[in-house]
C-alpha positions in Angstrom: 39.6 117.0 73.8 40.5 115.4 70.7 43.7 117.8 70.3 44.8 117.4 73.4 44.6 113.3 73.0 46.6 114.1 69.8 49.3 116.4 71.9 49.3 113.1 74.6 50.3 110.4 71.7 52.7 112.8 69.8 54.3 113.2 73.6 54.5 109.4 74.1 56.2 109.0 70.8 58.9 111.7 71.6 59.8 109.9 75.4 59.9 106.5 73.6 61.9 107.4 71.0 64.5 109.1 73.3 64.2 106.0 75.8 65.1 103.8 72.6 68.2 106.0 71.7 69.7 105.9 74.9 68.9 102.2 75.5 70.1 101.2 71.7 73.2 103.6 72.3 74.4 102.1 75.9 73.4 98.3 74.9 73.4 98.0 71.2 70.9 96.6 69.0 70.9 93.1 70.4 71.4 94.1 73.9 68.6 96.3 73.6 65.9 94.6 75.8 61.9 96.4 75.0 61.3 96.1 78.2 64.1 98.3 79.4 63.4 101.2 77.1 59.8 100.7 77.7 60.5 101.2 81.6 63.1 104.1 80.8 59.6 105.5 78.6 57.9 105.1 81.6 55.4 102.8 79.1 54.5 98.9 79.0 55.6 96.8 76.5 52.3 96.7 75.1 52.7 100.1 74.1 55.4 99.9 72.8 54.4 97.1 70.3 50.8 98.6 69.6 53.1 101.5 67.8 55.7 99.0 66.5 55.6 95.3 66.0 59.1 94.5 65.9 62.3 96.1 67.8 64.1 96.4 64.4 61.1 98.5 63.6 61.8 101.3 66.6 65.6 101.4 65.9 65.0 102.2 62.4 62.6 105.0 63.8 64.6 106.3 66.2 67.7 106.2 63.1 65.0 108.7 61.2 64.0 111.3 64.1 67.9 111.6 65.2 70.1 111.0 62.1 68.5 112.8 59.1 66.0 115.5 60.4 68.9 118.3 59.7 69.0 117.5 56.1 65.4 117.7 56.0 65.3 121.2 57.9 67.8 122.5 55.8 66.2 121.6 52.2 62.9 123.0 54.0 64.1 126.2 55.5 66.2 127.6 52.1 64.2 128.4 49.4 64.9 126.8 46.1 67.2 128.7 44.2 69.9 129.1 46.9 71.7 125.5 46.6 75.2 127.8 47.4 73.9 128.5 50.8 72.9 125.4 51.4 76.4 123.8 51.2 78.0 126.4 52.4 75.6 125.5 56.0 75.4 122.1 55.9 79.2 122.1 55.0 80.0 124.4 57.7 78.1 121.7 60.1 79.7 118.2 59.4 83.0 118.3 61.1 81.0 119.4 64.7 77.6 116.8 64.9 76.7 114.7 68.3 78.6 112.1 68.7 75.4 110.7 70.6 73.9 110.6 67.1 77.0 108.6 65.2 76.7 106.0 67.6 73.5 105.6 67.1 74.3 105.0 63.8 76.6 103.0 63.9 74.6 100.7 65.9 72.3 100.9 63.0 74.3 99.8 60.2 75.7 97.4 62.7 71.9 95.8 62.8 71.5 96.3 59.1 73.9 93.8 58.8 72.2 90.9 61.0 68.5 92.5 60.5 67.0 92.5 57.1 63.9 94.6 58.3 66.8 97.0 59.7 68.4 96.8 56.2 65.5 97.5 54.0 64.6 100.5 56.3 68.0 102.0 56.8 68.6 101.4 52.6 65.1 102.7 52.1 65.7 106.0 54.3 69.2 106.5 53.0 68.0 106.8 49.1 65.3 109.2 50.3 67.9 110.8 51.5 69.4 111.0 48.2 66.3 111.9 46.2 65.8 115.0 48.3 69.2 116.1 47.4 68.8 115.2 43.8 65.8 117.0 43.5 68.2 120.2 45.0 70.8 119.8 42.6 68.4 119.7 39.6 66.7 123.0 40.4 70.4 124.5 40.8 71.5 123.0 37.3 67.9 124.5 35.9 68.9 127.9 37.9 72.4 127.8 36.4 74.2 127.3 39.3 75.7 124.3 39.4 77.7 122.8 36.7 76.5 119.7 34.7 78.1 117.1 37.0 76.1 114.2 37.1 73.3 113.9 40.3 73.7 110.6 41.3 77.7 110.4 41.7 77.3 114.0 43.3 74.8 112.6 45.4 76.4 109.7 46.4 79.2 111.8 47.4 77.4 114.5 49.8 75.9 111.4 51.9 79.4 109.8 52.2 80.6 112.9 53.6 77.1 113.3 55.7 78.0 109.4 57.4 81.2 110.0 57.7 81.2 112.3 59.7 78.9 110.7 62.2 80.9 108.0 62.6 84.1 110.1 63.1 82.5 111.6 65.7 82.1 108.3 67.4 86.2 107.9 67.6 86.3 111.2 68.9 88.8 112.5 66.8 89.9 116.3 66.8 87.8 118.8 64.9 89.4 120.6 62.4 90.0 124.4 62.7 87.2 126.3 61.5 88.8 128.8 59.3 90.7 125.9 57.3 87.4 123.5 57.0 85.5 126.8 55.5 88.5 127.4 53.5 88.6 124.0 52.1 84.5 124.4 51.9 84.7 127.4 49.7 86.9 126.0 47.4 85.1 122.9 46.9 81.4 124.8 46.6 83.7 126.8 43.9 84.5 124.3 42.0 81.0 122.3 41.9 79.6 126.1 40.5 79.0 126.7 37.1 81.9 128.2 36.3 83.7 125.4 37.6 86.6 127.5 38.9 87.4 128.6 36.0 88.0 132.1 34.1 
């Protein structure tokens, strides 16, 4: 009884969190009324604000199911030592993401700039972000495959590139050819090896 309860609430979650991204992504952050994503949930308000006391708080959820969970997937599927692979599939993955997701995000940041709970938990989210990266790129340098670049500015970098290409998506410009991005790709995971590119 108690599992299935469990299955029910984790169910809930999922259709309110997919009601808010469609609400949050047709309306925007201020136009985005509880009550319509509640009825889109098929929920009442009240259950909605038992999980979350403030709208700011359920965009900044729905930001972290829809926005981040591939990085996350990635650093948990490849084991430790293969930091390579890694960018060589998360690389391979930038130029062709949902658009639905970029403008999510860019409602988000949007928010962030009006919303200071929105801010702290976007900011917040982002440097984990980071710090699971960081902790990547240490393990490489320790396994000798990355070159002694420093973590932060490298970093910095990958979740520029991440963003960016989100919010590309949302002016629906053309994706690159495949074979040239993976060219480009190679020669950039190349160059951040130990070796640096060189002989």
């Amino acid at each position: 009884m108690g599992r299935r309860a469990g299955l029910n609430v984790e169910h809930t979650r999922e259709k309110l969190l997919e009601a808010a991204k469609s609400v949050f992504i047709q309306d925007g952050f201020d136009g985005a009324k509880v009550s319509k994503i509640a009825k889109e949930a098929g929920l009442t308000t009240g259950a909605i604000y038992s999980q979350y006391s403030t709208k700011s708080e359920l965009l900044v959820e729905t930001i972290k199911k829809n926005a981040s969970s591939e990085l996350s997937k990635l650093l948990d599927e490849l084991p430790g030592d293969t930091l390579i692979d890694f960018l060589k599939l998360a690389g391979n993955q930038l130029p062709y993401r949902d658009r639905q997701t970029g403008v999510l995000l860019l409602q988000a940041f949007q928010a962030a700039t009006l919303d200071e709970t929105v801010y702290i938990h976007l900011r917040d989210h982002i440097l984990d972000r980071e710090q699971l990266l960081r902790n990547a790129l240490e393990k490489a340098k320790e396994n000798g495959q990355l070159r002694d670049l420093d973590e932060d500015a490298l970093c910095r970098f990958m979740v520029m590139l991440s963003l960016g290409s989100l919010l590309t998506k949302v002016l629906d410009l053309p994706d690159p050819k495949q074979t040239e991005w993976n060219e480009l790709l190679n020669l950039i995971i190349a160059v951040l090896g130990n070796d640096g590119g060189q002989k």
